[in-house]
C-alpha positions in Angstrom: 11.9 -22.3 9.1 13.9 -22.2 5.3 11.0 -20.8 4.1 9.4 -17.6 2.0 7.5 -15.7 4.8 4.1 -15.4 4.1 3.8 -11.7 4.6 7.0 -9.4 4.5 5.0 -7.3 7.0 5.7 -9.4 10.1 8.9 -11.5 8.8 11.5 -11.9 11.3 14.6 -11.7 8.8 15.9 -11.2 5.4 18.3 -13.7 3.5 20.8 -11.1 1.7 22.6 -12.4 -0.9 25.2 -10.5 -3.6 25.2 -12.2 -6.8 26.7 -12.0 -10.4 26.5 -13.1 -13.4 23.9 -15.0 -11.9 26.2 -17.1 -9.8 26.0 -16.5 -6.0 29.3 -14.4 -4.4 28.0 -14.3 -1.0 25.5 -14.2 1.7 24.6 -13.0 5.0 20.7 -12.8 7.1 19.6 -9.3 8.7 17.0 -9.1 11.8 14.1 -7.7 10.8 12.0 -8.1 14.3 12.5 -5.0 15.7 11.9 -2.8 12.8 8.5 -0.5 12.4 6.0 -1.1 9.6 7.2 1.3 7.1 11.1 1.3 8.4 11.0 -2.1 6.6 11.4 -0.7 2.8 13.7 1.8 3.7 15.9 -0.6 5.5 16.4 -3.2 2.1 16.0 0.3 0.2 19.1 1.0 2.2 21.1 -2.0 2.0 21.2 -1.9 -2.0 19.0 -4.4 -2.6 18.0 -4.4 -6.4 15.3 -8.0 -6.5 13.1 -7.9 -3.4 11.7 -11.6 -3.2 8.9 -11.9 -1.2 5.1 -13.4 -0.5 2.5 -11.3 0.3 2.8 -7.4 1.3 0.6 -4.8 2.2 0.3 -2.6 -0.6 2.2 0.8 1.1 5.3 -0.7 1.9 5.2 -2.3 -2.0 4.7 1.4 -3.4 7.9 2.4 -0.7 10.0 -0.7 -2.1 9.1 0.6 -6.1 9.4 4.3 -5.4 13.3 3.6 -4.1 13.9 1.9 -7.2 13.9 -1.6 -5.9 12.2 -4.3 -8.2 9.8 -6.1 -5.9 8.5 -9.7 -7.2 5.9 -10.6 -4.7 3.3 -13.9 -4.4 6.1 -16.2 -4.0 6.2 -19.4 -2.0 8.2 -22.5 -0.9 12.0 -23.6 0.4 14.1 -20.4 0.4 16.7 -22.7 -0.8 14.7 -23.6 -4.1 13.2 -19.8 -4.5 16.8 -18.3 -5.0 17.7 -20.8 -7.5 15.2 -20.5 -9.5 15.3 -17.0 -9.1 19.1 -17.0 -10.6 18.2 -19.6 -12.8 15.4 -18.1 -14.2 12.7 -19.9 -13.5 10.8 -18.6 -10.8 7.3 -17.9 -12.4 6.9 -21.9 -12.5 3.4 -22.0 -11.1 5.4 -24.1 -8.0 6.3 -21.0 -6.6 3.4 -18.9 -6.7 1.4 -17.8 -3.4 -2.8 -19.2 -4.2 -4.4 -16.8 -6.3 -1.4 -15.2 -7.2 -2.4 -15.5 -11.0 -5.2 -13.1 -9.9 -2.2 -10.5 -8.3 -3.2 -6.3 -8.6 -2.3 -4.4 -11.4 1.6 -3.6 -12.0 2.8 -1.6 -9.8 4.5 0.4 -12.9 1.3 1.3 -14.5 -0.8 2.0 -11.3 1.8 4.7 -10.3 1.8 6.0 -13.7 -2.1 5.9 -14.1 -2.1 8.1 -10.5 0.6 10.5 -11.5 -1.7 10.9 -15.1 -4.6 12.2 -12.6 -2.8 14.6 -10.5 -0.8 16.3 -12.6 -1.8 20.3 -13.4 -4.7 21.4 -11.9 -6.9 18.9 -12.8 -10.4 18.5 -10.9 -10.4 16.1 -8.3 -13.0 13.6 -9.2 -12.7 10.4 -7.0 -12.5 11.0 -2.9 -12.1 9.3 0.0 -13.8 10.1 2.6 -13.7 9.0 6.1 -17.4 8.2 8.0 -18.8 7.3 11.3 -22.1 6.1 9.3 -22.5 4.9 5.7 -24.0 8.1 3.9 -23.6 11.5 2.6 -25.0 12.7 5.7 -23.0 10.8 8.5 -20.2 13.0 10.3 -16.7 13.0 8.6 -15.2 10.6 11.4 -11.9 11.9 12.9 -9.7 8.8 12.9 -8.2 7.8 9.4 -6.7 4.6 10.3 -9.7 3.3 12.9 -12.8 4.8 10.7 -15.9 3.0 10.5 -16.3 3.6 7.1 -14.9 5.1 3.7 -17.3 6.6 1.5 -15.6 6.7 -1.7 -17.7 9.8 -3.7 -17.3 10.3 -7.8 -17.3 14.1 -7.3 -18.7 14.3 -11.2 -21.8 12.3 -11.0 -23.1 12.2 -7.1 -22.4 8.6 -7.0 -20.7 6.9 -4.2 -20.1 3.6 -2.5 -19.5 2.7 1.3 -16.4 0.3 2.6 -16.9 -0.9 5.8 -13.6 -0.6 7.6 -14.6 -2.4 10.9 -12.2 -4.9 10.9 -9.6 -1.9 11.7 -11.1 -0.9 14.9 -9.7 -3.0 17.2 -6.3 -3.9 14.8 -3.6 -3.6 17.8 -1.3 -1.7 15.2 -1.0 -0.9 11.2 -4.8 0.3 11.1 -3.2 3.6 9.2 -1.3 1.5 6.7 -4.1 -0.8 6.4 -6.9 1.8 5.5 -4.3 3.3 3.4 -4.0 -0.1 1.2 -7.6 0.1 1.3 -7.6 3.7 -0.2 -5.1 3.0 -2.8 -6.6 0.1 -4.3 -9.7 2.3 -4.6 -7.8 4.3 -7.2 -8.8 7.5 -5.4 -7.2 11.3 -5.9 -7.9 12.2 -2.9 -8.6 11.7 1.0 -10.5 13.7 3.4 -10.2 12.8 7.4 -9.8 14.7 10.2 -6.4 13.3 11.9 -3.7 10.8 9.7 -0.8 9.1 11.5 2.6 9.9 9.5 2.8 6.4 8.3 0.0 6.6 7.0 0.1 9.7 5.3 3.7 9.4 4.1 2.0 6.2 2.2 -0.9 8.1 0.7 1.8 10.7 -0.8 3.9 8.0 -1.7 0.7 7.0 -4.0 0.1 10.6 -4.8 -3.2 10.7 -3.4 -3.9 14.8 -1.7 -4.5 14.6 1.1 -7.2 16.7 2.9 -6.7 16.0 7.1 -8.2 18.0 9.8 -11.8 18.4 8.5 -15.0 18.2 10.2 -18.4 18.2 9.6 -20.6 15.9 7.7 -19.6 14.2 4.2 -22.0 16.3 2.0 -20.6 19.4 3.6 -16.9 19.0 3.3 -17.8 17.7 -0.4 -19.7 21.0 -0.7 -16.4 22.9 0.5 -14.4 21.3 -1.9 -16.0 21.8 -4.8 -16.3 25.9 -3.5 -12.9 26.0 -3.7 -12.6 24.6 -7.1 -10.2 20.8 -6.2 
């Protein structure tokens, strides 16, 4: 309807446009529809796209988008018309453009990868874990499903201390509950995951974000916790 779609994640098509010197050359739109969850940053990956405009994304196919080196400015709002100019004009962090609560956004991008790359180089001990659970303690079996877990108990390996996220709203999710659980995970900051089966999408976005991944386990939490500190991760 002219406008920014609210979530890249379901848009139906992309407004391509070359440009230099800050002066539009050309333009052309691409259908999106049929394209799966995380074949969406590879396709504008793969189209040459430099500036990815957009309003809100999950935060795997954002890590995707910055990984292949395509500058993703996300939050944004209003007439498609009006976003592009002030785009090549140079003005599009006037508060007009902005997504509510944008002023609030995540952490770059930039500095999160960096900050995770910092804590898994070497042989450093894994500290912070994820943790898949069909009940909210230590003692709850590991549950078996990443994406549809009822819980994730994220455990500080140094100190004992953990907290639970309820994941329920995931459950019934039709599709994306891998990528979703996944967003969940990275903005935990966590080193690692532990779960007994993770769907490629998922797990291709977890090693996007350098997370290790630890899949086919079983058992209860405190046990596979015991494991991995036996073998010294």
């Amino acid at each position: 309807m002219g406008r920014v779609s609210p979530v890249f994640d379901v848009a139906k098509r992309l407004l391509v446009v070359d440009v230099e010197d800050a002066t539009e050359l050309s333009r052309e739109y691409r259908d999106i529809s049929h394209l799966e969850l995380l074949g969406r940053p590879r396709y504008v990956a793969d189209l040459g796209v430099q500036a990815f405009i957009c309003g809100a994304l999950s935060v795997p196919l954002r890590l995707i988008l910055e990984a292949k080196g395509v500058n993703v400015v996300d939050q944004i709002c209003g007439p498609a018309e009006e976003v592009l100019q002030a785009f090549l004009g140079g003005h599009l962090d006037d508060p007009a453009f902005l997504m509510p609560g944008a002023r609030g956004r995540i952490e770059d991008f930039g500095q999160r990868i960096k900050h995770a790359g910092s804590r898994t180089a070497g042989k450093r001990r894994l500290t912070r874990i994820a943790v898949t659970s069909e009940g909210p303690n230590l003692e709850s079996r590991v549950d078996l499903r990443f994406g549809r877990a009822r819980y994730l108990i994220i455990v500080d390996a140094e100190s004992g201390e953990y907290k639970v996220l309820d994941n329920s709203r995931n459950l019934n999710t039709a599709q994306g509950a891998g990528i979703q659980t996944a967003s969940l995970v990275v903005d935990e900051k966590v080193e690692a995951v532990v779960s007994g089966h993770i769907g490629p999408r998922a797990l291709e976005a977890l090693r996007i974000a350098r997370i290790q991944v630890f899949p086919s386990v079983s058992g209860t939490v405190a046990g596979v916790l015991q494991q991995l500190r036996a073998r010294g991760s």
